[in-house]
C-alpha positions as CSV (number, residue, x, y, z in Angstrom):
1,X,3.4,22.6,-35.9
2,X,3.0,20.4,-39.2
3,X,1.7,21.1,-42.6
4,X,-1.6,19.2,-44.1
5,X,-1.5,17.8,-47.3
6,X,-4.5,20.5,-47.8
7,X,-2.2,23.3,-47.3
8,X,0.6,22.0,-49.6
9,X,-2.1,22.0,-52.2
10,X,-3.5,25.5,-51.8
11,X,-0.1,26.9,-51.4
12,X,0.6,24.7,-55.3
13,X,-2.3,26.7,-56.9
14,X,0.0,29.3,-56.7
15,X,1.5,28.0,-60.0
16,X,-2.2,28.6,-62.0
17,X,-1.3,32.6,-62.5
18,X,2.4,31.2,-63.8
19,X,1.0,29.2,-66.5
20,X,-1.6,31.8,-67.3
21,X,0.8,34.7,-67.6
22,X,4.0,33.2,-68.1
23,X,6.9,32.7,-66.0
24,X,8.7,36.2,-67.2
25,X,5.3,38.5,-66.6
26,X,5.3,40.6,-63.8
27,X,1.7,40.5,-63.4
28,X,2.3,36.5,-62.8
29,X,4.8,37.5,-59.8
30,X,2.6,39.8,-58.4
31,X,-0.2,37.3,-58.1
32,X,1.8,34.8,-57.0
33,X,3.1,37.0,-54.1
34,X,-0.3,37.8,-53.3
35,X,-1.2,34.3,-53.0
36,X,2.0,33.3,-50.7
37,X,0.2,36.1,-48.5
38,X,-3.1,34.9,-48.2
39,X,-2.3,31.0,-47.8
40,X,-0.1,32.0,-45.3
41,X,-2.5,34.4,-43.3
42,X,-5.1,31.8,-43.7
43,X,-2.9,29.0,-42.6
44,X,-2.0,31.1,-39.3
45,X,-5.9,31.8,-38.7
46,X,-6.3,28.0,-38.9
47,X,-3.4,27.3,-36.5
48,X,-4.7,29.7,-34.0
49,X,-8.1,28.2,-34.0
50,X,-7.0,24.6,-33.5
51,X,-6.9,23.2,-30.2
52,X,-4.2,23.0,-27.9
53,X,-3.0,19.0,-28.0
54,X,-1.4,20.1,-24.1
55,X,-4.9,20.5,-23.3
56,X,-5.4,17.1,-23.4
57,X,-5.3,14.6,-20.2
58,X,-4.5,11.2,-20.6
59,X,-5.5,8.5,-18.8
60,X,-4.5,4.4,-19.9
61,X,-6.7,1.5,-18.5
62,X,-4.5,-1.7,-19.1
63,X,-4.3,-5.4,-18.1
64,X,-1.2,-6.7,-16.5
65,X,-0.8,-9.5,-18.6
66,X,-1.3,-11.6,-21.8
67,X,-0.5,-15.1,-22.7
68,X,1.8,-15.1,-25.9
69,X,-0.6,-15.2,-29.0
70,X,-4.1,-13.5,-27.2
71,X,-5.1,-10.7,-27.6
72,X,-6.3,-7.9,-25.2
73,X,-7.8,-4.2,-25.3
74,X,-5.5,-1.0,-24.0
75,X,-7.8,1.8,-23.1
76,X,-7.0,5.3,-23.7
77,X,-9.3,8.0,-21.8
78,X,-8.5,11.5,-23.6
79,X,-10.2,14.5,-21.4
80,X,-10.1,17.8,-23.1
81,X,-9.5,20.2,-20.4
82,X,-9.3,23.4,-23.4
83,X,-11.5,26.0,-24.3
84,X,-12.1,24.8,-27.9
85,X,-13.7,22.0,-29.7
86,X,-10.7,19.2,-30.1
87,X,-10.2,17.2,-33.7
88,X,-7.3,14.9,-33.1
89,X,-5.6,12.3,-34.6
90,X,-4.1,10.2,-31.5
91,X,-0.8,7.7,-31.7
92,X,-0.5,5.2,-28.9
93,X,3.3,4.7,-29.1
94,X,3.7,0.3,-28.3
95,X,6.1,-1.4,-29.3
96,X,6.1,-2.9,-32.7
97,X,6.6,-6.3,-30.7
98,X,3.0,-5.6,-28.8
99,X,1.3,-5.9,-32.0
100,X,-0.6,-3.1,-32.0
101,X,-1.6,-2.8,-35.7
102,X,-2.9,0.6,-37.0
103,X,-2.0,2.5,-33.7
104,X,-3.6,6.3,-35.3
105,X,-7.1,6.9,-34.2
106,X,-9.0,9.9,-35.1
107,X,-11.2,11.6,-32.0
108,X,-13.3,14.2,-31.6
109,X,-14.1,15.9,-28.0
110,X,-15.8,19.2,-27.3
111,X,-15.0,20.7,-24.8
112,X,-14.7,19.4,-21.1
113,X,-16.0,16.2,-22.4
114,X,-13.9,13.0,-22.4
115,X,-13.3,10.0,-25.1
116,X,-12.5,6.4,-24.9
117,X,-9.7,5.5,-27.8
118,X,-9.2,1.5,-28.0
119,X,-6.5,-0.2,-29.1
120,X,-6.4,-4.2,-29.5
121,X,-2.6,-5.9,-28.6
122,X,-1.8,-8.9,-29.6
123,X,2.1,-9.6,-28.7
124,X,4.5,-11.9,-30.6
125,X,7.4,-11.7,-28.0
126,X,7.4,-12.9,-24.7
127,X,8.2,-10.1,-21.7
128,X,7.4,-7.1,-21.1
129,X,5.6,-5.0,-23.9
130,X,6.1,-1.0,-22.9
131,X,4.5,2.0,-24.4
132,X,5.6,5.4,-23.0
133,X,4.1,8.2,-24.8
134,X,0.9,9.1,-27.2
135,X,1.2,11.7,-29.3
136,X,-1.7,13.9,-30.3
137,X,-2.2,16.0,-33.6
138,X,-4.7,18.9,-33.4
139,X,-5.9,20.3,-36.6
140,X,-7.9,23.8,-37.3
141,X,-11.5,23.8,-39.1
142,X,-10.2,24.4,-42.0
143,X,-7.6,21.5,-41.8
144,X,-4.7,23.8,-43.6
145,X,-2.1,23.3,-40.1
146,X,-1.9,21.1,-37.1
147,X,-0.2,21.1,-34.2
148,X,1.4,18.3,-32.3
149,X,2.3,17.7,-28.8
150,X,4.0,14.2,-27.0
151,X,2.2,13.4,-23.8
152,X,3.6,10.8,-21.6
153,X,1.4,7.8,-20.5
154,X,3.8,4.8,-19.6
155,X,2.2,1.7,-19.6
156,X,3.2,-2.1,-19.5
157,X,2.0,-5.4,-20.2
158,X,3.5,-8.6,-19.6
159,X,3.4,-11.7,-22.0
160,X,3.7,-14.7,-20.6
161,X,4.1,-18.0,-21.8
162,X,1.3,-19.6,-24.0
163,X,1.2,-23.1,-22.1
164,X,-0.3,-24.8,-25.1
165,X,0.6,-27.9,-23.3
166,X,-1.9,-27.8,-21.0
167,X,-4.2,-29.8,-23.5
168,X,-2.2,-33.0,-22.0
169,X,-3.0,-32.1,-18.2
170,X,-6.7,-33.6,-18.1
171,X,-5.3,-37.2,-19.8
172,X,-2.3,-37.1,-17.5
173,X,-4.3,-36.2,-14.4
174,X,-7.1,-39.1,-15.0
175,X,-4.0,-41.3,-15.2
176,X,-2.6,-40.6,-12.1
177,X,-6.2,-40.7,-10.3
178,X,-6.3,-44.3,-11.4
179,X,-2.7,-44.9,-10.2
180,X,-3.8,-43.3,-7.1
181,X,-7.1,-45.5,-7.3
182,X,-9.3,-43.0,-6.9
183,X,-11.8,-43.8,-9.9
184,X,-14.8,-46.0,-9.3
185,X,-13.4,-48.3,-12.1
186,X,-10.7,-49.1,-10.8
187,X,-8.9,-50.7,-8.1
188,X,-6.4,-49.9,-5.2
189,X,-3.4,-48.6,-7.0
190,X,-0.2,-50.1,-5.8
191,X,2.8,-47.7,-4.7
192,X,4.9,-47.4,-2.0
193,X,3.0,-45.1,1.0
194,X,0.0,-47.3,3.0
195,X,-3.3,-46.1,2.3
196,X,-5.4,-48.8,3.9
197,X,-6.5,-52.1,4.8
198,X,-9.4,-54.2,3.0
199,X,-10.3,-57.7,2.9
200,X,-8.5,-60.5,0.8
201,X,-9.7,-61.5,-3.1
202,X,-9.0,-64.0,-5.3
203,X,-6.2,-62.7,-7.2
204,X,-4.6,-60.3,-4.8
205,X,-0.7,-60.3,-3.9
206,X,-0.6,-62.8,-1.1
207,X,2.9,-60.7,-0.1
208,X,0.4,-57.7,0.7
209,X,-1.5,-59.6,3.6
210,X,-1.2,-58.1,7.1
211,X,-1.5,-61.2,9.5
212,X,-2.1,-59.2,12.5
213,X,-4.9,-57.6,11.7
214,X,-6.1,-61.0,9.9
215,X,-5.6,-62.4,13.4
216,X,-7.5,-59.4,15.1
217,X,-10.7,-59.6,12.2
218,X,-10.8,-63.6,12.0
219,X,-10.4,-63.0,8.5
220,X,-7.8,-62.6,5.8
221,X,-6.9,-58.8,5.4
222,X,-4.7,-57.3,3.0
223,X,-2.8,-53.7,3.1
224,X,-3.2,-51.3,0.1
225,X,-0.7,-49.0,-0.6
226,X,-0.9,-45.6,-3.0
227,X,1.9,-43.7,-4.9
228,X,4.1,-41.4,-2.5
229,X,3.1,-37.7,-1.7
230,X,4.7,-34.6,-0.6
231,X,7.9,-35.4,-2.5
232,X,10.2,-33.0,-3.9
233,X,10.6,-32.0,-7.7
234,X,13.3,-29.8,-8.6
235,X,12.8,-28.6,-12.3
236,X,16.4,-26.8,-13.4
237,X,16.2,-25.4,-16.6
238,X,19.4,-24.7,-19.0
239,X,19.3,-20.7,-20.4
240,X,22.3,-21.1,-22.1
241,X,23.4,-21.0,-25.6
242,X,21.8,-24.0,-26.8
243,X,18.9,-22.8,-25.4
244,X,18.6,-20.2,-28.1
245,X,18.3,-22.8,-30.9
246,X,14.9,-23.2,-33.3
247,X,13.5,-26.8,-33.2
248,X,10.7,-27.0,-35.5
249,X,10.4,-23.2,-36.0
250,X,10.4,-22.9,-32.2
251,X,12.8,-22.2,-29.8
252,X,14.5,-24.7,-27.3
253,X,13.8,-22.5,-24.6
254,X,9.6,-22.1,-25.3
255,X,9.8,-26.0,-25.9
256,X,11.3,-26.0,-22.1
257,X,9.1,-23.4,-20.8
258,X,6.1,-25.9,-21.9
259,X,7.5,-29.0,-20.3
260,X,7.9,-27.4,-17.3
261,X,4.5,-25.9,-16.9
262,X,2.8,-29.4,-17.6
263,X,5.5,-31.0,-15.1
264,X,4.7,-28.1,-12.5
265,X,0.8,-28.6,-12.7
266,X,0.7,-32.3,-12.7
267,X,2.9,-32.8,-9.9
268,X,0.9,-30.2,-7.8
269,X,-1.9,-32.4,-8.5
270,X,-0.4,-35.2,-7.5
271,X,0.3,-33.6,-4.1
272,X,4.0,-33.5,-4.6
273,X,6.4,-30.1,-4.1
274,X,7.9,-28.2,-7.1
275,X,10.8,-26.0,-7.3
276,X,11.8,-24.4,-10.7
277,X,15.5,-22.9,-11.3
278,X,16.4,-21.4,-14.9
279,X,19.7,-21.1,-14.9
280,X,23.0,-20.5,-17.0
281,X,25.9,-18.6,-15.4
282,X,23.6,-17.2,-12.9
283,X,20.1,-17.8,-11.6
284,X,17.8,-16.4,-14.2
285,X,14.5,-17.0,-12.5
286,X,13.4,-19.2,-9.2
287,X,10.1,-20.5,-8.0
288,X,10.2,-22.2,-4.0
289,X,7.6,-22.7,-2.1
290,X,4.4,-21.8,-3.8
291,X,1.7,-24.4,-4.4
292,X,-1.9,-24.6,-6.4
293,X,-2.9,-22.0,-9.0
294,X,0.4,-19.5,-6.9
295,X,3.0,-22.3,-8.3
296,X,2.0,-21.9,-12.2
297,X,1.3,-18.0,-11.5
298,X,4.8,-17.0,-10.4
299,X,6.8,-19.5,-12.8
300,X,4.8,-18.2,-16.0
301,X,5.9,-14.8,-14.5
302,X,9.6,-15.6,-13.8
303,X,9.4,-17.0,-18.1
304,X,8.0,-14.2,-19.0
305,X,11.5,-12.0,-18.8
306,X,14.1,-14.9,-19.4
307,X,15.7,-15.4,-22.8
308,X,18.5,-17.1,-24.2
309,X,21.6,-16.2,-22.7
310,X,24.2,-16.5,-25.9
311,X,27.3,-18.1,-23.0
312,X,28.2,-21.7,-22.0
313,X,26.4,-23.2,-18.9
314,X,27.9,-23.4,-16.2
315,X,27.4,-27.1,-14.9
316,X,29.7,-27.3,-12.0
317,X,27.9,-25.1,-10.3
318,X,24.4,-27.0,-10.5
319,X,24.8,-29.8,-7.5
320,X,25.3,-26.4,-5.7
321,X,22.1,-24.8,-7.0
322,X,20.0,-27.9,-6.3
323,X,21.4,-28.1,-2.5
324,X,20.5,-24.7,-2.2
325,X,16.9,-25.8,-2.7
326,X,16.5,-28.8,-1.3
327,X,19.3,-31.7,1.2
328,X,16.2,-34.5,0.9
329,X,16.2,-36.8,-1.7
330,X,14.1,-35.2,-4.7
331,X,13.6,-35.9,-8.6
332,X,16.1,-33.1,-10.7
333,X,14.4,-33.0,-13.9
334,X,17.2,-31.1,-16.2
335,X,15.7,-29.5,-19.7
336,X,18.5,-28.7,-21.3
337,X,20.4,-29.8,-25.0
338,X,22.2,-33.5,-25.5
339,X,22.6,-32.9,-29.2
340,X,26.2,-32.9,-29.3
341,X,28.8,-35.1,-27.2
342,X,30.8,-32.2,-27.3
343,X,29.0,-29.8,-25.2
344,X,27.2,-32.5,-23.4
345,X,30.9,-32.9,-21.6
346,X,29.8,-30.6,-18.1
347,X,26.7,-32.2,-17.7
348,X,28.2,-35.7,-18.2
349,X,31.0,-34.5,-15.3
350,X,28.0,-33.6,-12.8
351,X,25.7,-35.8,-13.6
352,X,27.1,-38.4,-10.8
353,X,27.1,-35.8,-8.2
354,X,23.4,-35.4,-8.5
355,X,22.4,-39.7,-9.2
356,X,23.7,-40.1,-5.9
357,X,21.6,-38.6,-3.9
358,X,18.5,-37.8,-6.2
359,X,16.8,-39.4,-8.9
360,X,18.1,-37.5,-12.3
361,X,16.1,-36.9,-15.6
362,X,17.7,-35.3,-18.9
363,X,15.0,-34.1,-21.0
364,X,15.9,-32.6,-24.3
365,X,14.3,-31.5,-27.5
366,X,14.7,-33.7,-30.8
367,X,14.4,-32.2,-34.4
368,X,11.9,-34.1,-36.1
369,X,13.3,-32.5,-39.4
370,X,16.5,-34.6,-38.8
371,X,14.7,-37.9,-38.5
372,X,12.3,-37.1,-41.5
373,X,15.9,-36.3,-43.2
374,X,17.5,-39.5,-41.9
375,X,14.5,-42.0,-43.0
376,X,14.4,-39.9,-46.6
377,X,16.6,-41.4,-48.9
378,X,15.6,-41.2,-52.6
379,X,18.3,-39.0,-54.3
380,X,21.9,-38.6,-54.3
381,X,21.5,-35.3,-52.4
382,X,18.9,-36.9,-49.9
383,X,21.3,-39.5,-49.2
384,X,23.7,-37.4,-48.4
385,X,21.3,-35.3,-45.8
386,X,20.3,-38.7,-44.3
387,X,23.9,-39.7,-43.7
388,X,24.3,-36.1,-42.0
389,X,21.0,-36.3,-40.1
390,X,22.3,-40.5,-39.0
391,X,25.8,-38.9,-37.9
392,X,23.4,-36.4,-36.0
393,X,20.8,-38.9,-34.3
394,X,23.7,-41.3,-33.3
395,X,25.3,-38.4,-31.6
396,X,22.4,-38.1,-29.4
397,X,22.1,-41.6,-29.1
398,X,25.7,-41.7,-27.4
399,X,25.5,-38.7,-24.9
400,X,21.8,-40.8,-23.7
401,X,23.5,-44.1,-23.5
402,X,26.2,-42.1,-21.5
403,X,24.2,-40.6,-19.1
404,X,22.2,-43.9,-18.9
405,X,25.9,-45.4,-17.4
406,X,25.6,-42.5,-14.9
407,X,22.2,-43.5,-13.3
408,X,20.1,-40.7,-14.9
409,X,16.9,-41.5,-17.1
410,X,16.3,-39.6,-20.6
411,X,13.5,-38.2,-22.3
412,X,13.9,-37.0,-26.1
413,X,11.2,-36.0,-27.9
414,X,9.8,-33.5,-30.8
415,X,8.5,-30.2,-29.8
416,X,5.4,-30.8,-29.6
417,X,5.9,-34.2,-27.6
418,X,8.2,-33.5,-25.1
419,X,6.0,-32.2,-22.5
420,X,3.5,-34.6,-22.7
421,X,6.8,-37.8,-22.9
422,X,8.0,-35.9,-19.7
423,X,4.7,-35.9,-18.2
424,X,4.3,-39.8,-18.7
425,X,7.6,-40.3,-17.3
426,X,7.0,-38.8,-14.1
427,X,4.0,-41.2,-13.7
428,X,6.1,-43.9,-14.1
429,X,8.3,-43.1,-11.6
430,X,5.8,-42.7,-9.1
431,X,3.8,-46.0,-10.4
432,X,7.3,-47.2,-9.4
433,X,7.9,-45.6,-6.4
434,X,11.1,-43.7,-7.4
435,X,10.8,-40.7,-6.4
């Protein structure tokens, strides 16, 4: 039971015989007992006539999930199974992370009859948003008392990854089409798998003639070749400390999470095999084996529920982790941090491990507020901050050149660029025959 703001204000009239007949009358007491009495009776005549909120059936209607930043409707069917007329005010208990907004609605359902109650989500956290109760306040006519029951009606709603980077895939995928040489405007693509033979032009790599089947056709044929296919991609993905840094008001891990998914698609375009392996101290989420739309379905899943893990990675164990997925050679593109020669010190020691037998990428995020700091030099306090943001850039600079020495390749780029500099780095190592 709860008290209106109505009845607080009837019960505050109270105080009009007071003032009338002063505080010391007796006549002033005797009204005002009076009047205790009668809001009190009507209040309990109003109680009794308000609906019973436990004779209320809740049903929820609810998608299973939400890319980060959209927004989508959670459906609340409220059947009033009581004898009297229901006039409720209705909280949908979400999380404050689901974004629900103003979360009180105010229904009206006579009875036996059943109401719709919407409520739009629009989550700003990644994982999965729960709501577990709704709680429903019945008033009487006269609105003087209300009473209020907690009805469970669990719900979830899992928010994935935005993938904002998927802008890039249509540019990147045209790309490899003409590397491929499947566009009308262009020709054969060279690469390292045989794709057919045609005959000889003016201009065509006299190394790529095949003089038996010139001496079968009388004529000069030549053999054209297309990148590789069905090779293996192994996207590992650091969830440790430094993953839980803000580049560009933006987490490391997010930036990550969007380099992979671009990586992911375009190599399933491309006709190659992905694996995807976020790990720290343990595996934190996995992806083998799927292909098409099922490959970028189950990784947005496995991001949806991994965050930062605030320990050190554990980079021994990671030529372990990659011949648990695959023995055949395979590119290992690594997403993790190579800001500081310090911490950069385990991958460094593995990195040699996985160059021999597969072809190694380091991919990092670089603040672009440290070089807008480092080329801003006007003051004596923005010299300063440029020396600092040098001292910072030079680090990186070091820990690429290192793992350069080590046979690995390195990709460092702002936020926003990294997935799309990964991207084009992939099609250059196919254009090479790399992979």
């Amino acid at each position: 039971m709860t008290l209106s703001g109505r009845f607080v204000l009837l019960l505050a009239l109270g105080v009009v015989p007071i003032v009338w007949f002063g505080p010391s009358s007796e006549q002033a007491s005797g009204v005002l007992f009076l009047w205790l009495l009668f809001v009190l009776a009507l209040g309990g005549v109003d109680l009794a006539l308000a609906a019973s909120p436990r004779a209320v059936t809740v049903e929820r209607m609810l998608p299973s999930r939400v890319r980060l930043g959209e927004s989508v409707t959670s459906e609340l069917y409220l059947t009033n199974t009581g004898r009297r007329r229901l006039i409720a005010v209705v909280r949908d208990a979400w999380q404050p992370s689901a974004g629900a907004g103003r979360n009180r609605s105010r229904v009206t359902i006579p009875r036996g009859e059943r109401r719709l109650v919407s409520l739009t989500l629009t989550p700003f956290r990644r994982g999965e948003r729960r709501v577990e109760q709704v709680t429903v306040r019945t008033r009487g006519p006269l609105g003087l008392m209300n009473r209020q029951a907690t009805l469970n009606a669990p719900g979830r709603i899992r928010v994935l990854p935005p993938f904002h980077a998927r802008k890039h895939l249509p540019s990147r995928i045209a790309r490899l089409k003409e590397l491929d040489g499947r566009t009308s405007v262009m020709v054969r693509g060279q690469g390292t798998e045989f794709d057919s033979l045609r005959e000889y032009v003016r201009g065509d790599d006299v190394r790529s003639i095949d003089w038996r089947a010139t001496a079968r056709r009388n004529d000069v044929m030549v053999r054209t070749w297309r990148p590789e296919r069905d090779r293996r991609v192994v996207i590992l993905l650091d969830t440790g400390r430094t993953s839980a840094a803000r580049v560009d008001n933006e987490p490391r891990l997010d930036t990550a999470f969007e380099a992979a998914l671009l990586l992911a698609a375009l190599t399933s375009v491309a006709g190659d095999r992905v694996d995807f392996l976020a790990f720290d101290r343990r595996v934190r989420g996995r992806v083998q084996g799927a292909s098409g739309a099922a490959l970028l379905s189950q990784m947005v899943d496995s991001m949806a529920m991994i965050d930062p893990e605030l320990i050190e990675m554990d980079w021994a164990a990671v030529p372990g982790q990659v011949r648990s997925i695959t023995s055949q050679h395979a590119l290992v593109v690594v997403l993790t941090s190579i800001d500081a020669a310090g911490a950069s010190t385990g991958l460094l020691a593995v990195l040699p491990q996985l160059t021999k037998r597969h072809t190694v990428v380091v991919a990092s995020t670089l603040d672009p507020a440290t070089v807008l700091a480092a080329a801003t030099r006007g003051g004596r306090d923005e010299i300063y901050r440029a020396a600092a943001a040098e001292r910072a850039l030079l680090d990186v600079a070091r820990v690429s050149a290192a793992i350069r020495q080590l046979g690995a390749d390195v990709v460092t780029a702002s936020p926003s660029q990294l997935p799309p500099a990964l991207a084009d780095r992939y099609i250059a190592l196919k254009a090479a025959g790399k992979l």
